[in-house]
C-alpha positions in Angstrom: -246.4 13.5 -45.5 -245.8 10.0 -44.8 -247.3 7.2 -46.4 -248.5 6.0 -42.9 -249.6 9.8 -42.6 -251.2 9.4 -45.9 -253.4 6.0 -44.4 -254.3 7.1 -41.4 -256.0 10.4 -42.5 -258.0 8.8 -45.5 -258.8 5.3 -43.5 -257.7 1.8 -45.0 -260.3 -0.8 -46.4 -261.6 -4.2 -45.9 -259.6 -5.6 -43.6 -261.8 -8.7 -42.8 -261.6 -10.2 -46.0 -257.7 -9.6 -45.8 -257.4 -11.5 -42.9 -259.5 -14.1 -43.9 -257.5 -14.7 -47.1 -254.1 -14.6 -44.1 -255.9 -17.3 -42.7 -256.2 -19.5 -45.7 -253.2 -18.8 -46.7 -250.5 -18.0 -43.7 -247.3 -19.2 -45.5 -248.3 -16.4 -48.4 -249.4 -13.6 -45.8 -246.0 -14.1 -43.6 -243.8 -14.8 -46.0 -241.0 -12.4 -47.0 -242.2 -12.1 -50.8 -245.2 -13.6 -51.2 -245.7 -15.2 -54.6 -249.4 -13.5 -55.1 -248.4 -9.7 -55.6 -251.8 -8.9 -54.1 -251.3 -10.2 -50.7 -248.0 -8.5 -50.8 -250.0 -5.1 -51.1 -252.4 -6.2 -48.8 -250.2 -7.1 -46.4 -248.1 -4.7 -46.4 -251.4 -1.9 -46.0 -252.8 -4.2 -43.1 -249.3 -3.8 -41.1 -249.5 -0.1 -41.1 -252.8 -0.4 -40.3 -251.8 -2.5 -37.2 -249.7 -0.4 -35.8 -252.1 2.5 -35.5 -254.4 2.1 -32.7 -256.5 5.0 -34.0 -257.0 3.7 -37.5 -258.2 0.5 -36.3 -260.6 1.9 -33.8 -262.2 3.8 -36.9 -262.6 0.9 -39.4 -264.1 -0.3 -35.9 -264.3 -4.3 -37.3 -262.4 -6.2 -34.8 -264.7 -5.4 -32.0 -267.0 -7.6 -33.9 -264.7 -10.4 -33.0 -264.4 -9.6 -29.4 -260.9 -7.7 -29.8 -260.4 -4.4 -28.0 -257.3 -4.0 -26.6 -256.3 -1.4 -29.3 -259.3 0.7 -28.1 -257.0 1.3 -24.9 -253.8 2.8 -27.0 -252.9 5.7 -29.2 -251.0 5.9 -31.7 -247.2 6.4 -31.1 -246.3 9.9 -32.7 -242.7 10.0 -32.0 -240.2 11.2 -34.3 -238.7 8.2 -33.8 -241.9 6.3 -35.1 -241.9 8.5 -38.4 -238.1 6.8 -38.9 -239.3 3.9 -38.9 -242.3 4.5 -41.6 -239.9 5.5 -43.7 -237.7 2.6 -43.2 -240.7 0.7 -43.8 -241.7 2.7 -47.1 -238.0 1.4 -48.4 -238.2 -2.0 -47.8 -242.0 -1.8 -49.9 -240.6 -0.2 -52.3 -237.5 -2.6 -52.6 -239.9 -5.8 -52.7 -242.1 -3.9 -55.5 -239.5 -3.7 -57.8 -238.9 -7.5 -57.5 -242.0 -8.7 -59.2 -241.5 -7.9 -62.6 -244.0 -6.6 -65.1 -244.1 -9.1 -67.1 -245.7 -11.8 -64.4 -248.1 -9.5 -63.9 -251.8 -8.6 -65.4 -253.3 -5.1 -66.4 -254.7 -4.3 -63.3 -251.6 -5.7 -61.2 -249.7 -3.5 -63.1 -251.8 -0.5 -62.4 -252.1 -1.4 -58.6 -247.8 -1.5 -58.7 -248.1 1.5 -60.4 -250.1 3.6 -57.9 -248.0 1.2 -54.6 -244.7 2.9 -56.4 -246.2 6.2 -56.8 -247.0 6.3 -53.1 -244.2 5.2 -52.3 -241.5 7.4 -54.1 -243.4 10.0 -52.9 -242.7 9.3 -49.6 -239.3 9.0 -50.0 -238.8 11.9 -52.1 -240.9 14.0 -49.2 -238.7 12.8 -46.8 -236.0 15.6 -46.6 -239.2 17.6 -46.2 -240.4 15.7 -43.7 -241.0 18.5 -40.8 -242.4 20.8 -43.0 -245.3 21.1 -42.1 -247.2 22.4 -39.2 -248.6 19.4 -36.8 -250.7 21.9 -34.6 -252.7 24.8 -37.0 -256.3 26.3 -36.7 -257.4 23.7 -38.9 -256.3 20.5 -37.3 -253.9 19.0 -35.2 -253.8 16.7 -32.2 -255.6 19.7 -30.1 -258.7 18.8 -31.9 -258.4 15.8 -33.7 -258.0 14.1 -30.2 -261.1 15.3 -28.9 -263.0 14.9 -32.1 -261.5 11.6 -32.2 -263.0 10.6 -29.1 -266.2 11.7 -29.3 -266.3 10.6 -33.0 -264.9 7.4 -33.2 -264.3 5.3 -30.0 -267.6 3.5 -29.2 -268.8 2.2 -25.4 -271.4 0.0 -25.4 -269.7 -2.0 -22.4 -268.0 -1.5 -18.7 -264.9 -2.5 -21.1 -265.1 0.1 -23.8 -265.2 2.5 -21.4 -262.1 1.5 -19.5 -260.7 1.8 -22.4 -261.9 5.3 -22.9 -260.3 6.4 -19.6 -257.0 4.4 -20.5 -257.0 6.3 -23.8 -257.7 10.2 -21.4 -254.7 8.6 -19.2 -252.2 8.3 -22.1 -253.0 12.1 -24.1 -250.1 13.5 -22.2 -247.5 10.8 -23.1 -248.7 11.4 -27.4 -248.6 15.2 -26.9 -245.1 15.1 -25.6 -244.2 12.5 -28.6 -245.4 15.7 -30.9 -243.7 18.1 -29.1 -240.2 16.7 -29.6 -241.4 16.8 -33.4 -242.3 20.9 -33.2 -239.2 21.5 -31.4 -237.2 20.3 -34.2 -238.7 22.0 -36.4 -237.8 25.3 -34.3 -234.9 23.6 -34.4 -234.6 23.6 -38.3 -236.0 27.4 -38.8 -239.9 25.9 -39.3 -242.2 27.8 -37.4 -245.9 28.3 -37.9 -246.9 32.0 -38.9 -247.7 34.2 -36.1 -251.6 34.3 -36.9 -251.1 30.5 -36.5 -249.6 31.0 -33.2 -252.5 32.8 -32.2 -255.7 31.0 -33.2 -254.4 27.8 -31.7 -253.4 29.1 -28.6 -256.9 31.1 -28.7 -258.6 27.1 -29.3 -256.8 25.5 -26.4 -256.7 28.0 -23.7 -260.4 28.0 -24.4 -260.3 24.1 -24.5 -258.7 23.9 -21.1 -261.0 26.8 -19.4 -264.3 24.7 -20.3 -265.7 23.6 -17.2 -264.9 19.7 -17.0 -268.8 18.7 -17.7 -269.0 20.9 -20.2 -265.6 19.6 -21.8 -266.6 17.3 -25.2 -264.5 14.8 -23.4 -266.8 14.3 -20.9 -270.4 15.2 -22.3 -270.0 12.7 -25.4 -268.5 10.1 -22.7 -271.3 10.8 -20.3 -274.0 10.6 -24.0 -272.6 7.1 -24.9 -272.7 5.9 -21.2 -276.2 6.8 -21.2 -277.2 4.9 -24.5 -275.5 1.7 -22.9 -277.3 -1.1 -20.2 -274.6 0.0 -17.9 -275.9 0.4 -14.5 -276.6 3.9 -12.9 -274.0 3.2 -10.0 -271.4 2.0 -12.7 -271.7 5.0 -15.2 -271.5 7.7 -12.0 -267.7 6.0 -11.1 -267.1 6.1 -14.7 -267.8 9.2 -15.6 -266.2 10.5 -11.9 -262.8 9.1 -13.2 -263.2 10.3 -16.4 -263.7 14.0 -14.6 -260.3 12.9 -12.8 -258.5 11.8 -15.7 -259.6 15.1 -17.5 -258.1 17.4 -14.6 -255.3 14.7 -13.7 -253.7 14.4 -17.4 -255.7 15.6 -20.3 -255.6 19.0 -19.5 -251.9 18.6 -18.6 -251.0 17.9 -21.8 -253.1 21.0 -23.6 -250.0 22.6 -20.9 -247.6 21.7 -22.6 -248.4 23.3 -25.9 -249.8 26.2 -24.7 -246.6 26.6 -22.7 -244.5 25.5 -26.4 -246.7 28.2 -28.2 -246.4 31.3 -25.5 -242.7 30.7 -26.0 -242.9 30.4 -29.7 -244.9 33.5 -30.0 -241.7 35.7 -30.1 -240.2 33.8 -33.1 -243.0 33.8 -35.5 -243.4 36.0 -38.5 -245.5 37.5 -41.0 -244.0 36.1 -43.9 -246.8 33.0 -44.5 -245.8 31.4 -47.5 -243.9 28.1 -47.8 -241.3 30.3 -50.0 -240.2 31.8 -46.5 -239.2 28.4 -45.1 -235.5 26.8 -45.4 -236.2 24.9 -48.9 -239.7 25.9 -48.5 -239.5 26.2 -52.7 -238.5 22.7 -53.2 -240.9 21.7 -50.7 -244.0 23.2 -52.3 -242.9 22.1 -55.5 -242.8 18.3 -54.6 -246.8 19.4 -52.3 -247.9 20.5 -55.9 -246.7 17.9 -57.8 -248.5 15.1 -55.0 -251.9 16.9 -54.9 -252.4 17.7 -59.0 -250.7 13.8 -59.5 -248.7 16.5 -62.8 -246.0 17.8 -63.5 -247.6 21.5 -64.0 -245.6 24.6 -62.5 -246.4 27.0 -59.9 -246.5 29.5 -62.8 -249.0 26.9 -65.2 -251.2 26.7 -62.4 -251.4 30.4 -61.5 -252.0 30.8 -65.7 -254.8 28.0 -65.6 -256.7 30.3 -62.4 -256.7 33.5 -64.1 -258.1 32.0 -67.4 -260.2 30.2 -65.4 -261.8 32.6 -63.0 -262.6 35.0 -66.2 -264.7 32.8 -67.8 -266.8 31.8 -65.0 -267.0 35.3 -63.5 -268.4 36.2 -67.6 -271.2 32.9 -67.2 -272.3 34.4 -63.7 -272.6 37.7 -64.7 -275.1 36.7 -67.9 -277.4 35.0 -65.2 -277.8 37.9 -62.5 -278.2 40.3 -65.6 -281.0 37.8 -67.4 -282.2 38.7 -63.6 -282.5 41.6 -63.8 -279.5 42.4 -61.3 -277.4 45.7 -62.3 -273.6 44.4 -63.6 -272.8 47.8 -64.4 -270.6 48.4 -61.6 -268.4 44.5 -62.4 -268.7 41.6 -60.3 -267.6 42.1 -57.0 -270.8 44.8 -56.6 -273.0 42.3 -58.8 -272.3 39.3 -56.6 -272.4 41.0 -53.1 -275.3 42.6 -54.1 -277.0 38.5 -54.5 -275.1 37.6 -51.0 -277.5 40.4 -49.6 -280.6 39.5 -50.2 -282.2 38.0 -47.0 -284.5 36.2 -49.2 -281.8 33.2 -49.4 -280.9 33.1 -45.8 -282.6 30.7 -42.8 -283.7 32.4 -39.5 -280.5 33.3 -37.6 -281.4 30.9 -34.5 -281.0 27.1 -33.4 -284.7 26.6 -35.4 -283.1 27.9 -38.6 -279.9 25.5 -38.2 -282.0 22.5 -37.9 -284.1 23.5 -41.0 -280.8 23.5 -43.1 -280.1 19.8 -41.3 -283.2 18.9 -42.7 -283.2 20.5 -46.0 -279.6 19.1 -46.4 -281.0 15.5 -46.2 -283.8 16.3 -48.4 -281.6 17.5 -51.2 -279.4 13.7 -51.1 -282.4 12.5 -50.9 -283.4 13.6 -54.5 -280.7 13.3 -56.3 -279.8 9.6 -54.7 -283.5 8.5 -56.1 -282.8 10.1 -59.4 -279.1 8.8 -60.7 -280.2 5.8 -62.6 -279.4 7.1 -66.0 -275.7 8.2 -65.0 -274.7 5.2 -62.6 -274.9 1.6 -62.4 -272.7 1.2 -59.2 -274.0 2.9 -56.0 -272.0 2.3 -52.4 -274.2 0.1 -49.9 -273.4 2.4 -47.0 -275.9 5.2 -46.6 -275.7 8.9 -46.0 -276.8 11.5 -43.2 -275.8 15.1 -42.6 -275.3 16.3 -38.8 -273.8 19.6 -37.9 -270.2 20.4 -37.2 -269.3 19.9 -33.4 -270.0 23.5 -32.6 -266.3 23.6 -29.9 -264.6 23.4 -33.1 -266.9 24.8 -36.2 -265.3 28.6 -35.2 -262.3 27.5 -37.5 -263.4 25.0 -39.3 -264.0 24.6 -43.3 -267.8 25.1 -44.3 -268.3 21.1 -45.0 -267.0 18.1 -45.0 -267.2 14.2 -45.2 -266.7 11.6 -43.1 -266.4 8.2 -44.3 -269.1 5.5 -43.2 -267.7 2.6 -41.0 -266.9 -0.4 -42.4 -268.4 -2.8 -40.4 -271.6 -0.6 -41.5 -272.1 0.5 -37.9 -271.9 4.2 -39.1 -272.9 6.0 -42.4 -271.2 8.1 -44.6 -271.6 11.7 -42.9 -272.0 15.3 -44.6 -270.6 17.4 -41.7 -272.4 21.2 -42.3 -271.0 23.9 -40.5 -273.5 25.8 -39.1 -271.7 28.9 -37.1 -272.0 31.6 -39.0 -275.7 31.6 -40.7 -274.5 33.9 -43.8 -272.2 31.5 -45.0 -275.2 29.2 -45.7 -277.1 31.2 -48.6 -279.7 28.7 -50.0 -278.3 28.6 -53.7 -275.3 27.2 -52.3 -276.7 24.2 -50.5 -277.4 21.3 -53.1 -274.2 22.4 -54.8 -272.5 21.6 -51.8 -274.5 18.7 -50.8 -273.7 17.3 -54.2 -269.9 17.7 -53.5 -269.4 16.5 -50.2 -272.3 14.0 -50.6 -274.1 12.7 -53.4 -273.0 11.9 -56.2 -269.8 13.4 -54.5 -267.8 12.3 -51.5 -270.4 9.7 -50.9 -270.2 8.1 -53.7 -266.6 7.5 -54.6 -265.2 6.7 -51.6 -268.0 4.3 -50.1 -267.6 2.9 -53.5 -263.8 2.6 -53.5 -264.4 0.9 -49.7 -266.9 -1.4 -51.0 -265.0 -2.9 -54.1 -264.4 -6.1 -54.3 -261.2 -8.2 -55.6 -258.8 -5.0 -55.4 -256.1 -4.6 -53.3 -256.7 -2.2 -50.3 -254.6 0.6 -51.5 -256.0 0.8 -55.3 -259.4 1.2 -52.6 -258.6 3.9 -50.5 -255.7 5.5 -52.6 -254.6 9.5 -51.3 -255.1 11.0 -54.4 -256.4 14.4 -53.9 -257.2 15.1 -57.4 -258.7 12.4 -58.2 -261.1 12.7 -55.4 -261.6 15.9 -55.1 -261.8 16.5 -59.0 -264.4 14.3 -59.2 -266.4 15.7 -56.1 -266.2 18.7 -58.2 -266.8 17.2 -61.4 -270.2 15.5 -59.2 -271.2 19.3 -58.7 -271.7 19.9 -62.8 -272.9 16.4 -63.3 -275.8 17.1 -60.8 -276.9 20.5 -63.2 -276.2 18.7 -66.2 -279.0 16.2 -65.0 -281.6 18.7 -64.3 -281.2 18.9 -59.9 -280.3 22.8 -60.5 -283.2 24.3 -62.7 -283.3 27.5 -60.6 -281.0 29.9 -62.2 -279.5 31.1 -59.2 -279.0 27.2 -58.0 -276.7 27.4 -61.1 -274.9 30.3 -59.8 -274.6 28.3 -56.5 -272.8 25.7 -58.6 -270.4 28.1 -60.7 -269.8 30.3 -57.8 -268.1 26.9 -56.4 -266.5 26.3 -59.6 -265.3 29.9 -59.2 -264.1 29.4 -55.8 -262.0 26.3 -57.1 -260.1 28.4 -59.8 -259.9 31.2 -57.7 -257.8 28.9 -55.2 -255.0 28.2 -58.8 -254.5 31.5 -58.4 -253.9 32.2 -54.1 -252.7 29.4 -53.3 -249.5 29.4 -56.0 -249.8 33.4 -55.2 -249.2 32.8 -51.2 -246.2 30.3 -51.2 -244.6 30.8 -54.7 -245.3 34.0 -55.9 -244.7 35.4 -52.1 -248.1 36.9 -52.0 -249.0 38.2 -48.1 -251.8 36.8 -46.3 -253.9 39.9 -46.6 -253.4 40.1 -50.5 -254.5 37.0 -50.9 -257.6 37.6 -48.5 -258.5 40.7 -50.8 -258.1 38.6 -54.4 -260.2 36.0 -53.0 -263.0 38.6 -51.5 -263.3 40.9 -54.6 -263.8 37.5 -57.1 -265.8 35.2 -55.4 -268.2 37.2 -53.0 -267.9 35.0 -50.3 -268.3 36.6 -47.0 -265.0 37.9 -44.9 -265.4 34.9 -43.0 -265.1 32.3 -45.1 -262.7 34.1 -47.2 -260.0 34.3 -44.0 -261.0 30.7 -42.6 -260.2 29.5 -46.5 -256.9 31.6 -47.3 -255.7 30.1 -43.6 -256.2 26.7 -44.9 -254.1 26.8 -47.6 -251.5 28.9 -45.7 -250.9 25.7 -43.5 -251.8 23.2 -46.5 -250.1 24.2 -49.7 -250.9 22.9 -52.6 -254.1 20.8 -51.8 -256.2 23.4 -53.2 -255.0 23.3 -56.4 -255.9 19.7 -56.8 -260.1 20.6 -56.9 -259.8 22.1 -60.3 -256.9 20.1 -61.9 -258.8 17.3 -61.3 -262.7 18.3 -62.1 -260.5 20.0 -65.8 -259.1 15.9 -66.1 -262.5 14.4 -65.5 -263.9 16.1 -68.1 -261.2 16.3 -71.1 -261.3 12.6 -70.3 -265.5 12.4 -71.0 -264.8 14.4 -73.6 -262.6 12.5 -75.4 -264.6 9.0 -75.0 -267.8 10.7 -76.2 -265.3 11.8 -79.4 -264.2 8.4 -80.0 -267.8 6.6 -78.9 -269.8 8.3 -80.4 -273.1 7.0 -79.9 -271.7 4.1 -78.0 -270.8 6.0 -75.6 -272.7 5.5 -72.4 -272.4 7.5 -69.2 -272.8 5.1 -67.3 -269.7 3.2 -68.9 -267.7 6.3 -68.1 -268.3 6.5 -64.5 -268.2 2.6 -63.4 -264.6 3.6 -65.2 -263.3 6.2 -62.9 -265.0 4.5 -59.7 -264.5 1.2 -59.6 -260.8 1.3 -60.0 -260.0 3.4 -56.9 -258.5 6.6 -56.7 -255.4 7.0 -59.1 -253.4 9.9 -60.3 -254.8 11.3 -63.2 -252.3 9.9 -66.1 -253.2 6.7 -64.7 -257.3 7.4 -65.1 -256.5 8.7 -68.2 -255.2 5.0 -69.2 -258.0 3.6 -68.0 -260.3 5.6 -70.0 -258.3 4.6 -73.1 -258.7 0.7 -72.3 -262.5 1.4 -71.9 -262.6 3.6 -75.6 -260.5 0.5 -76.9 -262.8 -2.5 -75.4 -265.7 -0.6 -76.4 -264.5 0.3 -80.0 -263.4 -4.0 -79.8 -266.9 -5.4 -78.6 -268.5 -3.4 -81.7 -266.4 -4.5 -83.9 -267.2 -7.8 -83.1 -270.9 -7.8 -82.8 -270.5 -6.1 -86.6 -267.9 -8.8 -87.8 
């Protein structure tokens, strides 16, 4: 993963005032080594972001000052392209060494800190750079095109919508770009496992059979056209040559992979672990050390799961016994026996669905009205949920979030999957809402976005366990605070805690310990009770993204130790309020970093009541 890759998949920051400080002062934004280290980082984040079409048509703040043109192009995907990130990533790197530590301040220092971090990283990956796979059943250019589309590029104007077609016109050139990058990869002995083979092929051939209309290139078109003053004559020619450009070169590009897969069908294994691949070891080692921002093992990681995963399997089962469920028979019967009951199910129909929607909002609702004794800081953006685009929810994860725009013309979004009714029992909801909402998702990275007087990457920062950890650490906040009275709410909330241990344990058995696919399908089913569904979707996801899973827990373990040891030192000057404008108003940073900023805030603390006593 690149450190382009790595800013176009979590989004970049305020950009405006960036460009405003260029134009105030041009000599320091264009200058080789500009004296002010910030508007070296700055600049160097707003070049990246300038050469990707895409990312720039989802901060979606230029428009505002009448520029488009980017809202024709996509981004260039060539292997050639990736040569010259990591060209780029050297000369960074190179010009961050040169301002020394000693002309910097605290914070400068922290923000060089996390720039270097980033940046070795990238250059460390890079003899790993094509492991990976570009097209899975998660994601991939076959739907993050499409969702891209639909999710991202505006039309309120004859213009935007030109620009729409241009962007239908140019697919096939981008999925040839990634093609030359899966061919090496054949090339170099890294091919996707066969069940990865399948469900992708499966997800295109069903793409390209959609009738045209029905295509989510053409209905979300044909929904924005609609919401536009755009004549009736005007929209029918658009949306005729957007039906041409469909037939004419999107769905010859889906051709070209599903031509690329058939082939590749013959060569793929079984084997689905990272330890299978040439140097797969070393490259799962370097995934584990990026996600977890540690130095932990494989093996310390499995040993933290298992520990793990006992004692919250023991907390569970005291609940369902206290009512009055039978735990004779252990916890797989126990918790399956929960996951039955109809009781905390919605009506399998499209009625039911919406009620979850709306029950969904309701519970951010709550808990956003009743967080002022645990946080000061709150992001300015706002929050909805809306339901996973139903051509792609088959595969995808149960939730996720979706960052608000930052010229504020879109909110922060919960996207609930809403396929499979089962995998929404009620006791799950406001633990999941909590994590991918509020105090969650929503919270940190709107916040992070919305900071003011930090450099763009301490704002929107890759670090997994950092931002997951806390999303997890936001789930036990929320019961700590009184939002989970019910008792089987709570086992909502440890069943995800369980869930996130229970991941330690696959995803360091899959690619290290050389664990199958269906072994690690069966651990996962007998200790969590999630349904077969879910189980197979989630042990696929970390088949094609090592590592990341271990990050949830690592980090959620950090957060904590961390409170822990400011309560220790505070006492009763400790505030929780304190600790969290802490760990969200500097950004996401890798955890031995957090932990440094915790000890500045025990130190200043410990130093202001020292004075007011002296």
């Amino acid at each position: 993963m690149t450190l382009k890759t790595v800013l176009k998949r979590i989004g970049l920051g305020s950009l405006v005032l960036v460009l405003l400080l260029a134009a105030l002062a041009a000599h320091e934004w264009f200058a080789k080594k500009p004296f002010f280290f910030r508007a070296f980082l700055d600049r160097s984040v707003v070049k990246m972001a300038f050469e990707s079409p895409e990312t720039l048509t989802s901060l979606g703040f230029l428009e505002s000052v009448g520029i488009t043109g980017h809202n024709a192009e996509l981004d260039d995907d060539s292997p050639e392209a990736m040569d010259k990130t990591f060209a780029q990533v050297r000369d960074l790197r190179e010009t961050l060494l040169s301002y020394p530590d000693a002309d910097l301040d605290e914070n400068q220092r922290i923000s060089k800190d996390i720039a270097l971090y980033l940046a070795d990283f990238a250059l460390v990956s890079e003899p790993y750079r094509y492991h990976n796979y570009p097209l899975n059943q998660l994601f991939g250019l076959q739907n993050g095109y499409p969702s891209f589309m639909q999710a991202q590029h505006q039309v309120h104007s004859v213009g935007d919508a030109e620009n729409y077609l241009s962007r239908l016109q140019k697919v096939k050139l981008k999925f040839a770009q990634t093609l030359e990058g899966l061919k090496i990869r054949e090339a170099k002995g890294i091919i996707p496992p066969k069940f990865v083979i399948e469900r992708v092929l499966t997800e295109m051939n069903d793409f390209v059979a959609t009738p045209i209309q029905d295509n989510i290139l053409y209905s979300s078109f044909k929904t924005k056209l609609a919401d536009t003053d755009i004549s009736a004559d005007e929209q029918a020619r658009l949306l005729a040559a957007a039906e041409a450009d469909i037939k004419g070169y999107v769905h010859p590009a889906y051709q070209l992979f599903i031509d690329y897969f058939t082939q590749l069908q013959a060569k793929a294994g079984t084997d689905d672990g990272y330890w299978a691949l040439p140097n797969g070891d070393l490259a799962y080692e370097q995934l584990l050390k990026f996600f977890t921002t540690t130095n932990y093992t494989a093996d310390e990681i499995h040993a933290k799961g298992l520990a793990e995963v006992d004692r919250i399997q023991s907390e569970i089962m005291t609940i369902l016994a206290a009512e009055g469920y039978d735990i004779s028979q252990g916890f797989s019967v126990a918790i399956e026996a929960l996951a039955a009951d109809p009781m905390f199910y919605y009506e399998d129909s499209y009625a039911g669905r919406a009620q979850i929607l709306v029950d969904y909002q309701h519970i951010l609702d709550e808990v956003n009205a009743g967080l002022g004794d645990a946080f000061r800081i709150r992001p300015e953006a706002g929050m909805e949920v809306v339901r996973i685009p139903e051509f792609k929810e088959k595969t995808a994860p149960g939730a996720y979030y979706q960052q608000p725009a930052i010229d504020g013309s879109r909110p922060g979004r919960f996207y609930a999957n809403l396929y499979d009714i089962k995998a929404t029992p009620k006791y799950g909801m406001r633990t999941l809402a909590y994590h991918e909402g509020i105090p969650g998702h929503h919270f940190q990275i709107a916040v992070a976005m919305e900071l003011e007087g930090m450099p763009l990457i301490r704002k929107m920062a890759p670090f997994t366990a950092y931002i997951e950890g806390w999303a997890l650490y936001s789930e036990r906040l929320a019961w700590e605070l009184g939002f989970q009275k019910d008792p089987f709410d709570n086992i909502g909330r440890l069943q995800a805690e369980l869930f996130r241990a229970v991941r330690l344990v696959v995803d360091t058995g899959i690619h290290h310990r050389r664990w199958t696919r269906e072994q690690a399908i069966d651990y996962m089913k007998k200790n969590t009770g999630m349904s077969d569904r879910d189980v197979t979707a989630e042990i696929e996801r970390y088949i094609v993204m090592p590592g990341q899973a271990t990050a949830y827990k690592v980090g959620m373990m950090k957060i904590l130790e961390l409170r822990e040891k400011a309560k220790s030192a505070l006492g009763d000057k400790f505030d929780l309020r304190d600790f969290h404008d802490v760990v969200l108003k500097n950004g996401a940073v890798p955890l031995d970093i957090l932990e440094t900023l915790v000890d500045r805030y025990i130190a200043d603390t410990k130093s202001a009541e020292a004075k007011a006593k002296g």
